[in-house]
C-alpha positions in Angstrom: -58.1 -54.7 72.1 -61.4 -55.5 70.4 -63.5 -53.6 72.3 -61.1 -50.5 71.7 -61.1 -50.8 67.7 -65.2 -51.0 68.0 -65.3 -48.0 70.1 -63.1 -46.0 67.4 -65.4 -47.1 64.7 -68.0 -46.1 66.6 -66.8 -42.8 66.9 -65.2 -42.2 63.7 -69.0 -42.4 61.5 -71.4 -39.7 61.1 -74.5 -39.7 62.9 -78.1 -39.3 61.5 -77.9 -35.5 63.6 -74.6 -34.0 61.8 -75.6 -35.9 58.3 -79.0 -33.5 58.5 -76.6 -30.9 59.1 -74.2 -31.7 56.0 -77.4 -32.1 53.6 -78.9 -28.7 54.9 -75.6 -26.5 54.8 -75.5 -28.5 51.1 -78.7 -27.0 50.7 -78.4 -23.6 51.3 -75.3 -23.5 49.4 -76.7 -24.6 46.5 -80.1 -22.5 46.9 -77.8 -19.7 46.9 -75.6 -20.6 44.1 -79.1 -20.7 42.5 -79.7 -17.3 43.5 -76.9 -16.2 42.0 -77.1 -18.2 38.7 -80.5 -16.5 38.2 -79.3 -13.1 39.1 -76.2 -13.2 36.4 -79.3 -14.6 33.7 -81.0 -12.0 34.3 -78.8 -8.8 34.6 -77.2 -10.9 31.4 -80.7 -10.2 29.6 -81.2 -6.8 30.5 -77.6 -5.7 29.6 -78.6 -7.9 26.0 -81.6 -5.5 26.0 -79.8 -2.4 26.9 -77.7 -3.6 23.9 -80.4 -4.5 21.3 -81.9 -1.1 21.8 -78.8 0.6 20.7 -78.5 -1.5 17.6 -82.2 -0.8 17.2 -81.4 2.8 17.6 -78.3 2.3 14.9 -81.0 0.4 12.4 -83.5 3.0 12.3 -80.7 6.1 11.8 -79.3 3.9 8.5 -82.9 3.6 7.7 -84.1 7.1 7.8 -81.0 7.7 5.9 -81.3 5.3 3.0 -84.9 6.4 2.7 -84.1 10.6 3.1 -86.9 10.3 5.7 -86.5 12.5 9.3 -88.5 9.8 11.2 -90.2 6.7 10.5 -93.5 6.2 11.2 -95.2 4.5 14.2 -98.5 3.6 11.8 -98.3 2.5 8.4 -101.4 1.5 6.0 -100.8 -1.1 3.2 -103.0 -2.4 0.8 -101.9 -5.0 -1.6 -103.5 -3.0 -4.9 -102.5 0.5 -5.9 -106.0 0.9 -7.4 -107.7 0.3 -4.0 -104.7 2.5 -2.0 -105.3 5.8 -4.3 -108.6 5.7 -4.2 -108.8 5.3 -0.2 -106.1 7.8 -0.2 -108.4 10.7 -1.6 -107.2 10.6 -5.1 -109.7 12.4 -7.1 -108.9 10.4 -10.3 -110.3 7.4 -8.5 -112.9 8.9 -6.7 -115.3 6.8 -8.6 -114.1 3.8 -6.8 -113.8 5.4 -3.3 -115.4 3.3 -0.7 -115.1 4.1 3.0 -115.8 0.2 4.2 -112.1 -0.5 2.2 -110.1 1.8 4.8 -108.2 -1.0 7.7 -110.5 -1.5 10.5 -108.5 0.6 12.9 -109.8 3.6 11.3 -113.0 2.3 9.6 -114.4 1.7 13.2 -112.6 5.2 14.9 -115.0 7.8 15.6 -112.5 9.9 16.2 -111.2 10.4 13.0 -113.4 12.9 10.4 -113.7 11.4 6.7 -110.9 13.6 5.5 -109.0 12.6 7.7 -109.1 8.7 7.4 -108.1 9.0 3.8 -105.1 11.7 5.0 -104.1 8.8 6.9 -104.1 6.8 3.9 -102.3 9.3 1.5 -99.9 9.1 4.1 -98.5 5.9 3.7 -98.7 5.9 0.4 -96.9 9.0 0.0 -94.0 7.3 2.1 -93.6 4.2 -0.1 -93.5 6.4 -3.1 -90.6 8.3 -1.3 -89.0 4.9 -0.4 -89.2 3.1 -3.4 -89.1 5.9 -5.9 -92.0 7.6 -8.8 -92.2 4.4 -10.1 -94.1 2.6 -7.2 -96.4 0.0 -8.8 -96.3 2.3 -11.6 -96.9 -0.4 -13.9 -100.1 -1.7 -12.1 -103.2 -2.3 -14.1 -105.3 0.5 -12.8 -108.4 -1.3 -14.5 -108.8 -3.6 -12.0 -107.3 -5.2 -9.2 -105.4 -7.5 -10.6 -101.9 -6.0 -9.8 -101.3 -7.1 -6.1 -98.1 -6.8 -3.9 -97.3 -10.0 -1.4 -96.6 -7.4 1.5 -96.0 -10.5 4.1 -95.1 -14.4 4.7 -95.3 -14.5 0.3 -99.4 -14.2 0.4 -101.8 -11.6 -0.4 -103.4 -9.6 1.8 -106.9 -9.6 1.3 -108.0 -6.8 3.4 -105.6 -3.3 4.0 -103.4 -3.7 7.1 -103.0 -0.8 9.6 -99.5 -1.6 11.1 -98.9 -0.2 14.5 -96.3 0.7 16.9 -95.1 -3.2 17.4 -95.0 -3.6 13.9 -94.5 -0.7 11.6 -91.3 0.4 11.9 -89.7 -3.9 11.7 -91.7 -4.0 8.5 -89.5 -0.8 7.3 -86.2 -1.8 8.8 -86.9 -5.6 7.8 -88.9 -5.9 4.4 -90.9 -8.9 3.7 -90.8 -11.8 5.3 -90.1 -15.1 4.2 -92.2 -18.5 4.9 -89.6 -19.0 7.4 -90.5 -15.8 8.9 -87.5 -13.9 8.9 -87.1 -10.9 7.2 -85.9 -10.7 3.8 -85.5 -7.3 3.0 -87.0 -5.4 -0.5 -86.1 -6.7 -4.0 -85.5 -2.8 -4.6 -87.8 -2.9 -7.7 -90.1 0.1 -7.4 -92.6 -1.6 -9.7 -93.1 -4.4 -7.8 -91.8 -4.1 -4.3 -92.0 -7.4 -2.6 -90.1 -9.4 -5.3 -87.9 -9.5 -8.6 -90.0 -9.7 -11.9 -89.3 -12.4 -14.4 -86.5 -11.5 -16.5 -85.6 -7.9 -14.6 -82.7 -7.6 -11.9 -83.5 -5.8 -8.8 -81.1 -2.6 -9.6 -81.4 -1.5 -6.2 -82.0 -4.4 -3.4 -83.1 -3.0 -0.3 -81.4 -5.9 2.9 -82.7 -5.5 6.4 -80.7 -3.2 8.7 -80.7 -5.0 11.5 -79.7 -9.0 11.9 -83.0 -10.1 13.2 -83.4 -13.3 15.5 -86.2 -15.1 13.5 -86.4 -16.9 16.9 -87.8 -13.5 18.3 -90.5 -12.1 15.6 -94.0 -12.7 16.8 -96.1 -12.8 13.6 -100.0 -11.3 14.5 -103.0 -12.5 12.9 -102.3 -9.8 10.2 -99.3 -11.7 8.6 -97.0 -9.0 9.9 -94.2 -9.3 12.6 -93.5 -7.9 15.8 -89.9 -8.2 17.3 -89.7 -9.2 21.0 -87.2 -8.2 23.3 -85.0 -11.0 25.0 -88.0 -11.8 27.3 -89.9 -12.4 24.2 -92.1 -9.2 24.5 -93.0 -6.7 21.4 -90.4 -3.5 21.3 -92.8 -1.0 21.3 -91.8 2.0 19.0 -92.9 5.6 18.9 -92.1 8.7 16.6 -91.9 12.4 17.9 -93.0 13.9 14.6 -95.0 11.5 12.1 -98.2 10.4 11.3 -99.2 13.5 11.7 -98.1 13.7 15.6 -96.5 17.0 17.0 -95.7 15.5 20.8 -93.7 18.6 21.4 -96.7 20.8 20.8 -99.7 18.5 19.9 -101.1 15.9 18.5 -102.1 17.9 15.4 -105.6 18.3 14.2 -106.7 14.7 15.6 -107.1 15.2 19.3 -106.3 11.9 21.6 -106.6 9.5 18.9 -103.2 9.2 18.0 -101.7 6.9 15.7 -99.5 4.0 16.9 -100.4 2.8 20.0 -101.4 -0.8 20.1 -102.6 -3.0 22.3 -100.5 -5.8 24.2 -102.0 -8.5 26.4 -105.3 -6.4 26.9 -102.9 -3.2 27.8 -102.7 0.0 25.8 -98.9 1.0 25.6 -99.0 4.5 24.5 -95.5 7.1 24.0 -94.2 8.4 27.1 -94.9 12.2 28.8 -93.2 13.3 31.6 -93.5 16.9 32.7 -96.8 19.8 31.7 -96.8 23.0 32.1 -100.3 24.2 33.8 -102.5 23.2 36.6 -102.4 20.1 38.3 -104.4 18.2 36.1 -103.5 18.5 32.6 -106.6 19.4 30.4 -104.8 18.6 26.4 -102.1 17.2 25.3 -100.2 20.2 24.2 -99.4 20.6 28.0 -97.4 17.4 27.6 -93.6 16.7 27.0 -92.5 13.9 24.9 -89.5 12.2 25.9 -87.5 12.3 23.0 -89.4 15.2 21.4 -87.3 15.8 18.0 -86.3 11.5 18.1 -88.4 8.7 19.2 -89.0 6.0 21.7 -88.0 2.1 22.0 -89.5 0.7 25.3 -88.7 -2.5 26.5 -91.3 -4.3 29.2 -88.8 -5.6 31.0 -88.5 -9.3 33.2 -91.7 -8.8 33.9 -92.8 -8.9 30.6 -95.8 -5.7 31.8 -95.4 -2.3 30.1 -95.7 0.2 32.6 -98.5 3.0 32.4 -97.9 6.5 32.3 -101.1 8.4 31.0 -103.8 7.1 33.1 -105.8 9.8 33.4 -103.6 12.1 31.7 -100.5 11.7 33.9 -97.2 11.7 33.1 -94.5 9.4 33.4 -92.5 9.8 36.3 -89.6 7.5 37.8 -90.4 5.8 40.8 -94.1 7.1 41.3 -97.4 5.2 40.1 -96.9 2.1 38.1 -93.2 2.6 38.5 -92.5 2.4 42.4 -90.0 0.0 43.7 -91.7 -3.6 42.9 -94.4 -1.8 40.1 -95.5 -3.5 36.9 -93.5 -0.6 35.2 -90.4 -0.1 37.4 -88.1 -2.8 35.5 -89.1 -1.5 31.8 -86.4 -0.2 29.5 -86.0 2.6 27.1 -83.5 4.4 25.0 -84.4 7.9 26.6 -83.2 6.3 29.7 -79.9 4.9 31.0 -81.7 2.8 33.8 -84.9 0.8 34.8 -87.7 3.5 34.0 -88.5 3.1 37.9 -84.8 4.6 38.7 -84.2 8.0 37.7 -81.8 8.5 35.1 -78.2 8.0 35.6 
């Protein structure tokens, strides 16, 4: 009777064999409920970003609205004097004061760009912030010296003019100024002072953000001003059909390949998107281009893989699935609001 109950404990316990079996069916199961935990994270982010570009897309239509502006730009200049931004900007009355080593580096150093041109760049932007904030931008400034400055970003002066580009310009106009927690605050909405409320005088006319931005996302550059990252905490880039003196449906007008707004991203040049041209097989200008979006603009996404695609290498256009966009590309999982898809997939 002993020897019986032995042999059924024997029997009844595991051996080392089919406990190395348990553990590695254990493991696989949970290797795959890993899989599948990762996949839902990240088709969770994409949809967010699929999302956020809408509400982006939502933003910038109240914005163009409040401001009576068709687009907003993909540049923008600032300078944090008036006297200094009129004279730059061509302004005879100040010609006296003109100095072409005050223009932003951007397009002090661009060969490109004639003289005239530089300071049409200029007049540009001011011309805009007159339009936003009304005749009386810093209209009470003390044009007899620099004394009257605006605190543009993180409540400090800028000491040198700013060229804002395609990862920043267009958050600075949907956002304001931002606070030293970095978050945008919006504009005061006094057209004499911009950035803030003056002593004794209301803002009439305050000016809030138009979008809810996650503070948690803005990426402030060395230049004080923010960019605003997608959920995988990369810049939205941002491009205009028709500003800045851009034509992408013809041209870019009168200034050749150095258009405005394209900025530089982990040593990568992310630039607006083309797809088809009309001509030969190798485009020779840019008026044989089509922008994507041609009377709107662009919102582009990098994508998981945080890598902006490429798309004018050499003058070529963007084209799902081919070049940087092929199944497993740098470019294939990048998102867009001229798209319904991954730019690798052709649209839905």
């Amino acid at each position: 009777m002993s020897q019986l109950l032995k042999s059924r404990s024997r029997n009844s316990a595991f051996t080392l064999v089919e406990l190395l079996i348990v553990i590695a069916i254990i493991g696989i199961l949970a290797s795959l409920a890993t899989v599948g935990v990762m996949k839902a994270l990240e088709k969770g982010k994409m949809v967010a970003a699929r999302t956020e570009i809408s509400q982006l897309e939502a933003a910038i239509a109240a914005a163009k609205q409040k401001y009576g502006l068709d687009q907003l730009p993909q540049s923008l200049v600032l300078y944090d004097n008036i006297l200094q931004w009129e004279a730059q900007s061509g302004n005879a009355a100040f010609s006296t004061i003109f100095d072409p080593t005050k223009f932003p580096l951007q397009i002090r150093d661009n060969s490109t760009f004639t003289l005239d041109q530089k300071k049409l760049i200029v007049a540009d932007s001011l011309n805009l912030m007159k339009k936003i904030f009304g005749r009386d931008f810093l209209k009470d400034a003390d044009l007899s010296s620099n004394t009257k400055r605006v605190k543009w970003a993180a409540n400090a002066f800028i000491d040198t003019p700013v060229f804002l580009t395609s990862d920043q310009a267009v958050w600075f106009l949907l956002g304001g100024v931002l606070d030293t927690t970095g978050k945008f605050s919006g504009f005061p909405g006094y057209a004499k002072e911009p950035t803030k409320t003056l002593s004794g005088i209301d803002a009439t006319k305050p000016i809030l953000p138009f979008l809810d931005f996650d503070a948690a996302r803005m990426k402030i550059g060395t230049n004080g001003f923010a960019a605003y990252c997608d959920p995988y905490n990369t810049p939205y880039a941002y491009f205009s059909s028709k500003y800045n003196y851009c034509d992408y449906s013809n041209n870019i007008t009168g200034f050749g390949m150095g258009y405005l707004g394209r900025f530089t991203f982990e040593g990568q040049i992310v630039r607006p998107f083309f797809n088809t041209y009309t001509g030969g097989n190798i485009p020779t200008n840019w008026s044989q281009f089509k922008f994507l979006n041609p009377r709107s603009f662009q919102i582009i996404s990098a994508g998981p893989d945080k890598i902006f695609g490429t798309n004018d290498t050499g003058l070529l256009p963007y084209v799902p699935n081919s070049g940087s966009y092929i199944i497993g590309g740098v470019g294939y999982d990048d998102l867009a609001n001229f798209s319904s898809t991954q730019l690798g997939k052709k649209d839905e």
